[in-house]
C-alpha angles and dihedrals in degrees: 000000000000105000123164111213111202087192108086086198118071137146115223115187114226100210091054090050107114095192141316144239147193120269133205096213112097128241116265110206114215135202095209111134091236086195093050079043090058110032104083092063140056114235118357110290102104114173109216104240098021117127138219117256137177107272112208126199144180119202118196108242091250089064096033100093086054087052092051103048099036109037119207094227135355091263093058113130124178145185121193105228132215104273097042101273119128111221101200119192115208125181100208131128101252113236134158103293086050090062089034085058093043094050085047093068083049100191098358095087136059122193112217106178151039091052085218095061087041092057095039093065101037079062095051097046098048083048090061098035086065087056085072 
């Protein structure tokens, strides 16, 4: 398979990789900082141009104690309410293995802001309710 990619940043997953072969294109060293590149997200999957934004969130109290313990990212940070929820800020881009984490708590987790996020996964969850 010959592909060009016109984007010098891409993610291959090794797992996924059915053999390899010699190239003939050379090797182009880069200066990026590949752990600043990928601190702001959460996975691989970075949009160029999107921007970093305050997460909110809002864990059931059955599923607080995990959050907690095991944040979700380094710029988690998190307040027990009341009532035993845990509301956890993040600042991260959103981007496809976010939503992929937050489906994953299924109702467990509310997302409070951005809207966008919010509706993005209210989407994503009546879509699969309709698969039932």
């Amino acid at each position: 398979m010959n592909q060009e990619f016109s984007n010098p940043r891409w993610n291959l997953a090794l797992d996924r990789i059915v053999y390899l072969k010699e190239t003939p294109h050379k090797y182009i060293p880069t200066d990026i900082d590949w752990e600043e590149h990928f601190y702001d997200i959460i996975g691989v999957t970075k949009t160029d141009g999107a921007e970093l934004q305050e997460i909110e969130l809002i864990f059931s109290a059955e599923q607080a104690n995990y959050i907690y313990t095991k944040p979700m990212h380094p710029s988690q940070r998190a307040k027990y309410l009341e009532n035993g929820e845990l509301k956890v800020k993040l600042k991260l881009i959103p981007n496809y293995e976010l939503e992929m984490t937050l489906l994953s708590f299924g109702e467990k987790v509310r997302v409070i802001n951005p809207e966008t996020l919010r509706n993005r996964i209210h989407e994503r969850l009546s879509a699969a309710a309709k698969q039932y």
